[in-house]
Wavefront OBJ file of the C-alpha trace (Angstrom):
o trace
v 0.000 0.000 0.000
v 3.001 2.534 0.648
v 4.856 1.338 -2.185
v 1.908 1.967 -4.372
v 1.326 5.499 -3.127
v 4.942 6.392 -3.353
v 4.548 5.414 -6.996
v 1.672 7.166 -7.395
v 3.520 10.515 -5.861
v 6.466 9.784 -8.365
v 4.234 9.312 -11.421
v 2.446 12.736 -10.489
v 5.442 14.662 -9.709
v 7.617 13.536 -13.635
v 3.851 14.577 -14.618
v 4.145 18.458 -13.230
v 7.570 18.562 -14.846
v 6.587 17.550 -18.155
v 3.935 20.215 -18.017
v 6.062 22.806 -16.880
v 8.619 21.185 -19.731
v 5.738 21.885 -22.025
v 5.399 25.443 -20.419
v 8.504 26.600 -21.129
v 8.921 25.485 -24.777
v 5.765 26.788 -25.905
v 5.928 29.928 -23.926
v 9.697 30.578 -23.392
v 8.678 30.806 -19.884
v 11.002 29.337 -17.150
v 11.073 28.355 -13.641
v 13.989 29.992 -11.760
v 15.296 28.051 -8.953
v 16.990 30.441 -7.087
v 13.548 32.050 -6.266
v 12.318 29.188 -4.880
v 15.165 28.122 -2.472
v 18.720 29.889 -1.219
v 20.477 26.436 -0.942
v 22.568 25.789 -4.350
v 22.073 21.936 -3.361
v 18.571 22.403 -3.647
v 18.639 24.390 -6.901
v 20.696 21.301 -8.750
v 17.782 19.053 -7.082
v 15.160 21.679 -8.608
v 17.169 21.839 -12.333
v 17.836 17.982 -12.385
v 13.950 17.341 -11.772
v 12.603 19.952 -14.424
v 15.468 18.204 -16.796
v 13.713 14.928 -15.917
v 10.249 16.432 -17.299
v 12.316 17.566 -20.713
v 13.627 13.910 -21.320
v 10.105 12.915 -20.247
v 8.618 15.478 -22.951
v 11.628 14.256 -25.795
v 10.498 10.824 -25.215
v 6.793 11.332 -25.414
v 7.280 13.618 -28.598
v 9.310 10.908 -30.091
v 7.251 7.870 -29.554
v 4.401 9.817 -31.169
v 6.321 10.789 -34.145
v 7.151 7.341 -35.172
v 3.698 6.164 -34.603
v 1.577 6.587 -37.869
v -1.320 4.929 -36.529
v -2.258 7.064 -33.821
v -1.030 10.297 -34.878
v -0.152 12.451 -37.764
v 2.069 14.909 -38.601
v 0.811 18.667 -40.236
v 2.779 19.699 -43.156
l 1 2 3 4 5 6 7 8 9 10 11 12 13 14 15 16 17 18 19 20 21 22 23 24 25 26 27 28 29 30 31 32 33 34 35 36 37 38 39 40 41 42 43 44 45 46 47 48 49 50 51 52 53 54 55 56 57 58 59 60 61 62 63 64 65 66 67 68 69 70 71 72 73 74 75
């Protein structure tokens, strides 16, 4: 049951930074860490885990592109 809730929490938070990965290509608009928190430990926890929602976004953009049966591309 806590192993299944952790997951849960995981799954949610790599889906917040894919949106906010989302956010900031479409909109050029980016999350500074050094707002958030002083510590520079915490910043490089804050960077690594928004770079974990742009590999998230690559790989979702990717596996649609090379699927032609779900999804097309606009020329």
């Amino acid at each position: 049951m806590v192993v299944g809730k952790l997951i849960h929490i995981g799954v949610d938070l790599v889906l917040l930074s894919t949106a906010l990965a989302g956010i900031r290509r479409s909109t050029g608009l980016k999350l500074k860490p050094d707002s958030l928190v002083e510590s520079k430990d915490m910043q490089s926890y804050i960077e690594r885990y928004l770079s974990l929602g742009e590999m998230a976004m690559d790989l979702a953009a990717s596996r649609m592109g090379s699927s032609s049966t779900y999804f097309t591309r606009d020329h």
